[in-house]
Rosetta silent file (secondary structure, phi, psi, omega in degrees, C-alpha in Angstrom):
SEQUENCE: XXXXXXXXXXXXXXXXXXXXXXXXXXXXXXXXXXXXXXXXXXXXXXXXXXXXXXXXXXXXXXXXXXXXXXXX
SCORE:     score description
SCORE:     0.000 S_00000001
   1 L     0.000  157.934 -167.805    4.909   22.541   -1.807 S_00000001
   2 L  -113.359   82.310 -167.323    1.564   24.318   -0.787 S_00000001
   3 L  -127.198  138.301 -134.629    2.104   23.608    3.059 S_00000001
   4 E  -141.472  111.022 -170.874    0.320   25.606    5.130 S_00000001
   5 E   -89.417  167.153 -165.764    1.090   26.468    9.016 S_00000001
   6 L  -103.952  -44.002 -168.397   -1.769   27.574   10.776 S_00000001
   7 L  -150.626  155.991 -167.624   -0.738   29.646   13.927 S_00000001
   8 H   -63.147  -30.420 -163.972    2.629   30.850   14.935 S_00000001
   9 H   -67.163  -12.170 -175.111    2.984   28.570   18.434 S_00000001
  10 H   -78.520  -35.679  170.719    3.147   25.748   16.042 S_00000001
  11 H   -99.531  -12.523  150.799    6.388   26.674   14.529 S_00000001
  12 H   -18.929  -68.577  167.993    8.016   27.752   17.668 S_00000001
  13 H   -61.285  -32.224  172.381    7.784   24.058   18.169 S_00000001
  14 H   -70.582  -18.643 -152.070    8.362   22.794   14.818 S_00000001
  15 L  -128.099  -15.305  162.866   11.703   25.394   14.657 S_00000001
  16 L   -99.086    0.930  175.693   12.821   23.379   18.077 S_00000001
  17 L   -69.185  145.571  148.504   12.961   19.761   16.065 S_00000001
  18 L   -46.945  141.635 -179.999   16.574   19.519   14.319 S_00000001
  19 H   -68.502  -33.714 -178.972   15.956   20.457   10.317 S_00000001
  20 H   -74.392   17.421  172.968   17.400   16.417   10.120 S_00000001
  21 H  -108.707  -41.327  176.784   14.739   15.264   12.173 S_00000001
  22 H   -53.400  -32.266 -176.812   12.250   17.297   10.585 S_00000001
  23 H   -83.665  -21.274 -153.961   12.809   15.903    6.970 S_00000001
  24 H  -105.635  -17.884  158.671   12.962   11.709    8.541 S_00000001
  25 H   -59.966  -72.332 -155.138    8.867   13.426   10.257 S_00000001
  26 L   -81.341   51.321  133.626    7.545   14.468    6.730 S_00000001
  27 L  -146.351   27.046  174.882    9.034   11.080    5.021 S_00000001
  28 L  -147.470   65.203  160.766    8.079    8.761    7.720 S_00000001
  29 E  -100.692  132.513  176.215    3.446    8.962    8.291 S_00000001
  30 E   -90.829  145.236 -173.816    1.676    5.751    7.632 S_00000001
  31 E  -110.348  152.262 -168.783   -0.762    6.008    5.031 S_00000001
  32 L  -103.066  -11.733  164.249   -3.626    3.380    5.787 S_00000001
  33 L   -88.503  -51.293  157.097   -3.995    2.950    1.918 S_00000001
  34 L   -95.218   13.537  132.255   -0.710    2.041    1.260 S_00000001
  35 L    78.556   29.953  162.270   -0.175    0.224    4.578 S_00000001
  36 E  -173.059 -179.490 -169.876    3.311    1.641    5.052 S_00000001
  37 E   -81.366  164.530 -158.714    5.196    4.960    5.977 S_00000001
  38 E  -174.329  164.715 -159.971    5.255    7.486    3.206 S_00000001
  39 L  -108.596  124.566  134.371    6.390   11.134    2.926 S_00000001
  40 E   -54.671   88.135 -153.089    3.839   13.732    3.456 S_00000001
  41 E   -96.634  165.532 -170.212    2.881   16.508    0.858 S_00000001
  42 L     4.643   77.471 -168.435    0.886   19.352    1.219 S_00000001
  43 L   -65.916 -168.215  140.799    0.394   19.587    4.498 S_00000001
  44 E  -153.977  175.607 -169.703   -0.554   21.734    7.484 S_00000001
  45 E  -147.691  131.760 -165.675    0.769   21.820   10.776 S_00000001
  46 E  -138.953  125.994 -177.149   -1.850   22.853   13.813 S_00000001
  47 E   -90.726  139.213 -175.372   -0.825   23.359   17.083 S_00000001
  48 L  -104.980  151.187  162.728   -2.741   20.505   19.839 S_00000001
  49 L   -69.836  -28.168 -161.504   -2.722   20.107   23.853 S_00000001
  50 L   -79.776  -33.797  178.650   -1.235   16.927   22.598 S_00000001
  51 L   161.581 -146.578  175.284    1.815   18.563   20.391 S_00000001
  52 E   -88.401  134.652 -179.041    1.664   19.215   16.604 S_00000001
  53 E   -96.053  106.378 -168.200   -0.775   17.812   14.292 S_00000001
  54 E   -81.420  149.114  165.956    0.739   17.198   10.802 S_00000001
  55 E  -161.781  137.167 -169.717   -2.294   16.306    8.267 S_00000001
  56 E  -173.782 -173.611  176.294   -1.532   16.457    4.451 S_00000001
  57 E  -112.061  161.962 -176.619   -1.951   13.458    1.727 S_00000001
  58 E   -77.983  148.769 -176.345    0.089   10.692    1.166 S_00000001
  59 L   -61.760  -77.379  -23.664    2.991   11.397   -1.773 S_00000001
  60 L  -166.554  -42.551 -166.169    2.503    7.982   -2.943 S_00000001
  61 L  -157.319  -34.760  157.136   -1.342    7.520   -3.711 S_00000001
  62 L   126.770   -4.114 -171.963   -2.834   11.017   -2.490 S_00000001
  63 L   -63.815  157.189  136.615   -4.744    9.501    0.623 S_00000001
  64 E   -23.930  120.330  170.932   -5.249   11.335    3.594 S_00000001
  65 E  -126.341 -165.873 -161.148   -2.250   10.644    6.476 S_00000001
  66 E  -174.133  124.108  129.191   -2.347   12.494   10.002 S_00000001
  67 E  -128.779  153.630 -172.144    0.380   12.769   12.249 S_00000001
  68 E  -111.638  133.465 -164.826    0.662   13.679   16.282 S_00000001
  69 L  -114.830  106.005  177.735    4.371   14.806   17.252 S_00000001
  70 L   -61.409  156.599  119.653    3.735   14.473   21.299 S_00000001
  71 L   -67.856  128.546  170.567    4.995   16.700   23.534 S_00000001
  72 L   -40.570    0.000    0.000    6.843   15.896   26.656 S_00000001
């Protein structure tokens, strides 16, 4: 996969999810083209005031998805 983190504070955060929670994030982003959740490929991961911003295409059909992992 060509997935590409951006700045270190992001996987601090990303490295405190469980690795099983982390695989059921990257296979569950809604793609607005195929109108359901889909697995995310080549990605990036960007650290946010909000939490992490996932943004890659969908595996499925190649669209753009975006996802925001809040923080507490």
């Amino acid at each position: 996969m060509g997935n590409n983190i951006v700045d270190f504070s992001v996987i601090q955060k990303w490295n405190r999810i469980p690795a099983n929670i982390q695989q059921k994030i990257l296979e569950n982003v809604w793609c607005g083209k195929c109108l359901d959740a889909v697995e995310v490929i080549d990605y990036t991961m960007t650290n946010d005031k909000l939490g992490v911003i996932i943004e890659g295409a969908c595996k499925n059909c190649g669209g753009q998805v975006v996802r925001i992992l809040e923080e507490n």
